[in-house]
MARTILUM-687211 format. One record per residue (C-alpha): residue number from 1; x, y, z. Coordinates in nm, 3 decimals. Example, Ala and Ser with C-alpha at 12.3 -4.5 7.8 and 13.67 -1.06 7.14 Angstrom:
# MARTILUM-687211
<r><num>1</num><xx>1.230</xx><yy>-0.450</yy><zz>0.780</zz></r>
<r><num>2</num><xx>1.367</xx><yy>-0.106</yy><zz>0.714</zz></r>
***
This chain:
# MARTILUM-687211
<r><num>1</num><xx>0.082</xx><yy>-1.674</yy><zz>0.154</zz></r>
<r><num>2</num><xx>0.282</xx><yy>-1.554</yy><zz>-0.151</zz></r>
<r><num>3</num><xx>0.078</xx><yy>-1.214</yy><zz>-0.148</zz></r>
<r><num>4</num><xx>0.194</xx><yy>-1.166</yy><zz>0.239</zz></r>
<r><num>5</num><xx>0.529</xx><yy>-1.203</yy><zz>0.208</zz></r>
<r><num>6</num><xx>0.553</xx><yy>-1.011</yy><zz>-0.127</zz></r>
<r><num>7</num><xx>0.353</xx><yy>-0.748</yy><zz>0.055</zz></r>
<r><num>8</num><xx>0.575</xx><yy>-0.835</yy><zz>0.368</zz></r>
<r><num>9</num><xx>0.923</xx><yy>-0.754</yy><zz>0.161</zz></r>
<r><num>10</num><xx>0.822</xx><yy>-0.461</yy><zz>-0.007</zz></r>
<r><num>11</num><xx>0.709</xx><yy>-0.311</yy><zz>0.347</zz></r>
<r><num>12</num><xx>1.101</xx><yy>-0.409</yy><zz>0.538</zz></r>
<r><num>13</num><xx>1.223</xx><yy>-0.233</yy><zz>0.214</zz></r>
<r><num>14</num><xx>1.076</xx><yy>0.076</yy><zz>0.236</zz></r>
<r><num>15</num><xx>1.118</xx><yy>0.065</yy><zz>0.631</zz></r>
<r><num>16</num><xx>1.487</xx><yy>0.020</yy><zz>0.527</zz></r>
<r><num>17</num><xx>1.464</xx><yy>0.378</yy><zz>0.289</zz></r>
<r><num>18</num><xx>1.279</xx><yy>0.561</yy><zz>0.550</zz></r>
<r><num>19</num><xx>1.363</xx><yy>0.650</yy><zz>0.868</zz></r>
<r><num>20</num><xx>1.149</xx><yy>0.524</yy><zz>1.161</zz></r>
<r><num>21</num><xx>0.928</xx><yy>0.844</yy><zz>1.285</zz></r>
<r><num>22</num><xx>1.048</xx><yy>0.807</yy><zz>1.646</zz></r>
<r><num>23</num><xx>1.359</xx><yy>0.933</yy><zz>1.522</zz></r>
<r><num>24</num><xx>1.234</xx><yy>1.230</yy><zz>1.340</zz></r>
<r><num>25</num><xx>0.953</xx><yy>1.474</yy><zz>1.331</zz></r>
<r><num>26</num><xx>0.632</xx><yy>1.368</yy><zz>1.135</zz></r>
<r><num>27</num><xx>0.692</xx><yy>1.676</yy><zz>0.970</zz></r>
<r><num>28</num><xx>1.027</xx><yy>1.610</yy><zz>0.855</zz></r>
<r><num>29</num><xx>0.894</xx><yy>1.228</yy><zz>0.762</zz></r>
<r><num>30</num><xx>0.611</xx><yy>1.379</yy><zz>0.509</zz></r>
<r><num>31</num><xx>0.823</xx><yy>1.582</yy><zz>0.327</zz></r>
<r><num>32</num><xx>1.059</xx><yy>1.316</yy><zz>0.322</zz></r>
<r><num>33</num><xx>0.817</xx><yy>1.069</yy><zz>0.170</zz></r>
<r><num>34</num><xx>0.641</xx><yy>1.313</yy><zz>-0.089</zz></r>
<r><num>35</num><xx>0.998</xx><yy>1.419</yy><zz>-0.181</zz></r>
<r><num>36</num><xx>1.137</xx><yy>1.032</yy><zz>-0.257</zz></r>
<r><num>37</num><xx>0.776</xx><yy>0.963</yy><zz>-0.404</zz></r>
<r><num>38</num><xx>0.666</xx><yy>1.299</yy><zz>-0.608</zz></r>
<r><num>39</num><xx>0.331</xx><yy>1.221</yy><zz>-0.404</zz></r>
<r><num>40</num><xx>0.157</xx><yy>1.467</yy><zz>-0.276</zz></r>
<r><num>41</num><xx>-0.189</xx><yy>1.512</yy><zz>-0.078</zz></r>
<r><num>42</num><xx>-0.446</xx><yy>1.298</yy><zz>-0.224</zz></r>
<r><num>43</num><xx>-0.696</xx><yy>1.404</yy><zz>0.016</zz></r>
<r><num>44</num><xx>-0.954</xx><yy>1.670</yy><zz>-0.057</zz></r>
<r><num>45</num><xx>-0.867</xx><yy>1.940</yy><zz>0.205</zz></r>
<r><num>46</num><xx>-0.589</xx><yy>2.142</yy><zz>0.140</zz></r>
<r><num>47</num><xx>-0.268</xx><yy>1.967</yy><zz>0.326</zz></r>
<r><num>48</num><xx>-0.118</xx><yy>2.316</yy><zz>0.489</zz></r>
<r><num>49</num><xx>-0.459</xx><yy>2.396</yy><zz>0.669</zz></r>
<r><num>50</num><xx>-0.490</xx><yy>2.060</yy><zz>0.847</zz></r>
<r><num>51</num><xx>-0.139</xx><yy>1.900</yy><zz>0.911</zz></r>
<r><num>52</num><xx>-0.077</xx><yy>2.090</yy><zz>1.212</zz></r>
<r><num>53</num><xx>-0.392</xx><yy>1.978</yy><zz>1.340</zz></r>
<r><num>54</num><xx>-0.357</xx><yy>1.621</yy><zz>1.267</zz></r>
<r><num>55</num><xx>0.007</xx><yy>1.643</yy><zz>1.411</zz></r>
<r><num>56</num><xx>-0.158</xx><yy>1.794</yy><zz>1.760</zz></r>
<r><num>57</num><xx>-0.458</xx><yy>1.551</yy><zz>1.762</zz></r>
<r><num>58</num><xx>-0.259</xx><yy>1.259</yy><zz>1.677</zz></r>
<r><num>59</num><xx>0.045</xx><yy>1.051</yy><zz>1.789</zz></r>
<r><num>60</num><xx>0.336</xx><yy>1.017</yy><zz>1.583</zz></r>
<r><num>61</num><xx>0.250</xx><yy>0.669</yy><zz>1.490</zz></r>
<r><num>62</num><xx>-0.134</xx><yy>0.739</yy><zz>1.393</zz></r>
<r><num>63</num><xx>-0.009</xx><yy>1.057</yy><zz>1.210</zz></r>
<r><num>64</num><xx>0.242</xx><yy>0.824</yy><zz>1.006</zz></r>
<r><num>65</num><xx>-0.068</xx><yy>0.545</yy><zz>0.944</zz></r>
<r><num>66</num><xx>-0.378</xx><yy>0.780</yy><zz>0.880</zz></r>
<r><num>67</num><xx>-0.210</xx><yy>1.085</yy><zz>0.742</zz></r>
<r><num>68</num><xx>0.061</xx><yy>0.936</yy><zz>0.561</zz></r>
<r><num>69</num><xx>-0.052</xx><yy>0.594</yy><zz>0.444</zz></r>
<r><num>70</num><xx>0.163</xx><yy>0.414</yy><zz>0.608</zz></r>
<r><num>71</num><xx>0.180</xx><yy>0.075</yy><zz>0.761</zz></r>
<r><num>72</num><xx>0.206</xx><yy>-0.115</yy><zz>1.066</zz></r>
<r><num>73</num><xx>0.406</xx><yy>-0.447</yy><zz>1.151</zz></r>
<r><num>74</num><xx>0.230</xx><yy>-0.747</yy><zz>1.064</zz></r>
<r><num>75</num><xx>0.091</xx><yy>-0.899</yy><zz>1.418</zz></r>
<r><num>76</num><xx>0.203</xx><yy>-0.593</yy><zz>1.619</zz></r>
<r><num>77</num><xx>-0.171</xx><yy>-0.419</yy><zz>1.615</zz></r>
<r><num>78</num><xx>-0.314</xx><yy>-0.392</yy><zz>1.998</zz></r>
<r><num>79</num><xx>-0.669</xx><yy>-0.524</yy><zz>1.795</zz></r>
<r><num>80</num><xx>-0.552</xx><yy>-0.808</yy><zz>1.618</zz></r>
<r><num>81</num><xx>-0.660</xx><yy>-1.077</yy><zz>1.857</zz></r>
<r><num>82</num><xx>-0.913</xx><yy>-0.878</yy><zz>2.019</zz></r>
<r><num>83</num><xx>-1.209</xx><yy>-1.071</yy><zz>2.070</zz></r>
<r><num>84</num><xx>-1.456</xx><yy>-0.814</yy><zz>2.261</zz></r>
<r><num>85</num><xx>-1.836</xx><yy>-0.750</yy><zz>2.123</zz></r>
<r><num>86</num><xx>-1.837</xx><yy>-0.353</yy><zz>2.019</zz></r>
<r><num>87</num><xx>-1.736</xx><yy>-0.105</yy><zz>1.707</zz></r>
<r><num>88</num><xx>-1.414</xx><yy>-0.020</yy><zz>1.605</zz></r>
<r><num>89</num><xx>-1.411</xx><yy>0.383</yy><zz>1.514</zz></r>
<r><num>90</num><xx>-1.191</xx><yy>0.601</yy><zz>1.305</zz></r>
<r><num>91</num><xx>-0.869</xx><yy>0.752</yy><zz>1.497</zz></r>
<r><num>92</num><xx>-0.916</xx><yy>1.054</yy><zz>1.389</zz></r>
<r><num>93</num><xx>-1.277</xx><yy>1.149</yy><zz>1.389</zz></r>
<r><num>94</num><xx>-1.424</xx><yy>0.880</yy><zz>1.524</zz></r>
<r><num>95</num><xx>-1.682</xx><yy>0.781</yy><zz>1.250</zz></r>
<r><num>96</num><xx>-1.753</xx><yy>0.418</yy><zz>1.308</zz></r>
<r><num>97</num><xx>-1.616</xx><yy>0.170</yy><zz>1.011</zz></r>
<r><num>98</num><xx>-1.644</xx><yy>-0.207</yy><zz>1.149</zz></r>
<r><num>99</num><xx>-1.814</xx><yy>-0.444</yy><zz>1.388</zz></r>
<r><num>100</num><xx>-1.640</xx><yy>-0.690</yy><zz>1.605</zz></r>
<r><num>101</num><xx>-1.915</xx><yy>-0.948</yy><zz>1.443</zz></r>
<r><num>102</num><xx>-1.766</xx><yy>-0.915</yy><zz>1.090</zz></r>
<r><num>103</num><xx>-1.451</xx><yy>-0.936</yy><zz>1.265</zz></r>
<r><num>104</num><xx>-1.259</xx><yy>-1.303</yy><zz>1.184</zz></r>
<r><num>105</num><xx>-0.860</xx><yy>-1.404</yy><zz>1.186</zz></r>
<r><num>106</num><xx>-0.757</xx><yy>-1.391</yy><zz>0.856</zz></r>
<r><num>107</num><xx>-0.429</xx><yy>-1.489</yy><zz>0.967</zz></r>
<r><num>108</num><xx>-0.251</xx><yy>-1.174</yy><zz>0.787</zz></r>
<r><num>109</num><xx>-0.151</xx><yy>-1.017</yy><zz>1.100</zz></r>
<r><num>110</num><xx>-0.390</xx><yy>-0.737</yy><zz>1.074</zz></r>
<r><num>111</num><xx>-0.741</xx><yy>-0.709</yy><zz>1.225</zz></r>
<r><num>112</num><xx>-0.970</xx><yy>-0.835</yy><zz>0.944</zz></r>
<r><num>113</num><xx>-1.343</xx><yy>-0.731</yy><zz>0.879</zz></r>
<r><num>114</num><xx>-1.563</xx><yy>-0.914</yy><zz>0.594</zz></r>
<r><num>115</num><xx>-1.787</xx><yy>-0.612</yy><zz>0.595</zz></r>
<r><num>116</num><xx>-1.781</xx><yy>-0.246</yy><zz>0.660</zz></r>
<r><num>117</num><xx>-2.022</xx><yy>-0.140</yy><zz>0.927</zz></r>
<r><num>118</num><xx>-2.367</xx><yy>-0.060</yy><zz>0.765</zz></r>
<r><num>119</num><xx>-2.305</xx><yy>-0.232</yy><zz>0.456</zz></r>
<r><num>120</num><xx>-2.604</xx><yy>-0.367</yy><zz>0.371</zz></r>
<r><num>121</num><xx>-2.462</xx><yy>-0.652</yy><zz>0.108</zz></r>
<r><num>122</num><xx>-2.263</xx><yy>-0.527</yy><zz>-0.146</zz></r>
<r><num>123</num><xx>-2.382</xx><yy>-0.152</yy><zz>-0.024</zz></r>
<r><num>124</num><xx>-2.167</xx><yy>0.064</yy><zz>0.095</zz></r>
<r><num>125</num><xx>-2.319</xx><yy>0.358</yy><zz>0.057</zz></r>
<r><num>126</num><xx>-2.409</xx><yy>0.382</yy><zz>0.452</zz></r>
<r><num>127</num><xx>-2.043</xx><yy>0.303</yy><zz>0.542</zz></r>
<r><num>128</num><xx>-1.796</xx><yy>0.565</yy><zz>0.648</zz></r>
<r><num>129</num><xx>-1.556</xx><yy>0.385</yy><zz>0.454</zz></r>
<r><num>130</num><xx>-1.416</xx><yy>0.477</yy><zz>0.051</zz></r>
<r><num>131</num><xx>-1.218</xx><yy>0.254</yy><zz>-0.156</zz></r>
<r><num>132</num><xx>-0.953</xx><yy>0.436</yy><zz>-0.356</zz></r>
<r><num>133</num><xx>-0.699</xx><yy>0.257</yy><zz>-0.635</zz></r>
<r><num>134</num><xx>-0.344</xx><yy>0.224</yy><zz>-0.486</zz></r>
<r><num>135</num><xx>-0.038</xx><yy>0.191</yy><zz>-0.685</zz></r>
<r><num>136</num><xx>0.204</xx><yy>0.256</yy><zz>-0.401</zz></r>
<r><num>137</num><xx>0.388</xx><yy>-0.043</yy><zz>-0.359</zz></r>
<r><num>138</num><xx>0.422</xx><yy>-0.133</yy><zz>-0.747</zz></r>
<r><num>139</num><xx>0.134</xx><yy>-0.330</yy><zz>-0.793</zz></r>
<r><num>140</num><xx>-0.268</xx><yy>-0.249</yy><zz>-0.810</zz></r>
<r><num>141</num><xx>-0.450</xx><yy>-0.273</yy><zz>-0.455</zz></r>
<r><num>142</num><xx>-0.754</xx><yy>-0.110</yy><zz>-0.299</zz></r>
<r><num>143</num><xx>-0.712</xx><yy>0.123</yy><zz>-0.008</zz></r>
<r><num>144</num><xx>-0.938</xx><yy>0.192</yy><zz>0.287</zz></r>
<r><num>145</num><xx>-0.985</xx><yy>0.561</yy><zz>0.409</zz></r>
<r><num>146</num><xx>-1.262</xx><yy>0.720</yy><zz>0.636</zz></r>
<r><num>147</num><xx>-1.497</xx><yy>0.879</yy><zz>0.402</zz></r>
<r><num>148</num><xx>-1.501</xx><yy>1.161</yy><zz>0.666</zz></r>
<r><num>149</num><xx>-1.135</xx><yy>1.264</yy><zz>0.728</zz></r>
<r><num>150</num><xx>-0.973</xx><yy>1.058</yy><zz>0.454</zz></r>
<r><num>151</num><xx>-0.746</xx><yy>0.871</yy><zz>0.695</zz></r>
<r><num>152</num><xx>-0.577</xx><yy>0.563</yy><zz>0.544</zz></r>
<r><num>153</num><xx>-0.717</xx><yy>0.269</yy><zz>0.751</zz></r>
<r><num>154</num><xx>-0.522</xx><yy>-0.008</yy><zz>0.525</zz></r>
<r><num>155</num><xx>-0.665</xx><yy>-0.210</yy><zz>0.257</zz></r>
<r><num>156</num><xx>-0.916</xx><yy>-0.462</yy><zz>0.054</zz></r>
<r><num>157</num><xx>-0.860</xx><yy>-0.821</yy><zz>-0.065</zz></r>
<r><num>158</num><xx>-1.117</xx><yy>-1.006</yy><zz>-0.251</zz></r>
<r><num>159</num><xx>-0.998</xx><yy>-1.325</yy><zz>-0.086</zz></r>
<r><num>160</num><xx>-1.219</xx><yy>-1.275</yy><zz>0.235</zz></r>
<r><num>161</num><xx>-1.451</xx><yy>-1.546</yy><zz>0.397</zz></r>
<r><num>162</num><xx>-1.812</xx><yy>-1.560</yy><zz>0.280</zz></r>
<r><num>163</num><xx>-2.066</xx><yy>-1.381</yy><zz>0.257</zz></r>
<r><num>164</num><xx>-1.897</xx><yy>-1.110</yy><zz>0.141</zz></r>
<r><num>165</num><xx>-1.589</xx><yy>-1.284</yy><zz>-0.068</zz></r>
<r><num>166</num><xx>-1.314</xx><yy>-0.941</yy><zz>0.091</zz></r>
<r><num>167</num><xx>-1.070</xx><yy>-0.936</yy><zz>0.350</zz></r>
<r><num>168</num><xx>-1.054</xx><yy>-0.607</yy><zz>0.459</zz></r>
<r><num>169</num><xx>-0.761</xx><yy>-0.587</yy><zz>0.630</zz></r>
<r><num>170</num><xx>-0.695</xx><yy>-0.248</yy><zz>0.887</zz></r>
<r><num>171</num><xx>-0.430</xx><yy>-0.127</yy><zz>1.079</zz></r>
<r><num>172</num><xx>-0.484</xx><yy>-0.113</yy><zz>1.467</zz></r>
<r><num>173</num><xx>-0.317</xx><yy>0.231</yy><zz>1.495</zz></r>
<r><num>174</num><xx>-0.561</xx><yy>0.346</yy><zz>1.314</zz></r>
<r><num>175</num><xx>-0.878</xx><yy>0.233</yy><zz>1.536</zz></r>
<r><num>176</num><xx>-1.043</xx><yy>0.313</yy><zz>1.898</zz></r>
<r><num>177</num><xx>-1.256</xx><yy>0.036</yy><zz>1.984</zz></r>
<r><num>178</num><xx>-1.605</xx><yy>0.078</yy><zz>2.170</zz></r>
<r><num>179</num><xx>-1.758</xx><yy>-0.223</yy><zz>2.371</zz></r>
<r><num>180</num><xx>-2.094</xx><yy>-0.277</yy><zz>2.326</zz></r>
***
């Protein structure tokens, strides 16, 4: 509970710093961030070739969450309390990343997995998701991107339910679901 509303805090001030994007251009919002942050692209492709692309592809709020890292509200995600059999799919390429079985209510506010789809145990070398080290909010965490477009999907706890022991815990916005 202490880790949520740490995590909770540090998210309302940022939100507080930034603008939201509905009330300027995604754009305008990266440069903002990489300006107030020194940040720039972590991802492997170069950042002018594909922006524009994201930008068209994507709404303002999945272009702020996959291509920026950003967040979403805690219990705001359109997944959260979804309870349908099926996959849940990258936004922007549509790789697949989790199944609605290794999906449980972590109570976080964010759709939780145990496991990444096609981990086989502690394998996740058939996954289409990376863990990366994240010191963006002042303390040590593990991000979640697709390992196929390097979209920021949200992050890893190792305070999940067993078998697995981790709490991977994703942002809706950054999802399409498929029913089974």
């Amino acid at each position: 509970m202490t880790r949520l509303l740490k995590s909770f805090t540090l998210l309302l001030m940022r939100e507080r710093f930034y603008r939201p994007v509905t009330t300027m251009g995604a754009m305008a919002w990266s440069q903002a961030r990489m300006a107030s942050t020194g940040a720039g692209s972590l991802t492997r492709y170069d950042e002018s070739e594909v922006t524009t692309d994201w930008q068209k592809k994507l709404t303002p709020e999945q272009y702020y969450i996959t291509r920026e890292k950003g967040t979403e509200l805690p219990f705001s995600g359109i997944y959260l309390n979804s309870t349908e059999k099926g996959t849940y799919h990258c936004v922007c390429c549509g790789s697949p990343l989790f199944s609605s079985e290794k999906k449980y209510n972590s109570g976080t506010g964010w759709p939780s997995f145990y496991e990444a789809h096609g981990a086989q145990g502690g394998d996740e070398s058939n996954t289409n998701v990376l863990r990366r080290l994240d010191n963006s909010l002042g303390s040590t965490g593990t991000e979640v991107i697709c390992k196929e477009c390097d979209a920021h999907l949200g992050h890893v706890f190792d305070d999940g339910p067993p078998p697995t022991g981790q709490r991977f815990c994703i942002n809706s916005v950054a999802l399409t679901f498929k029913p089974s």
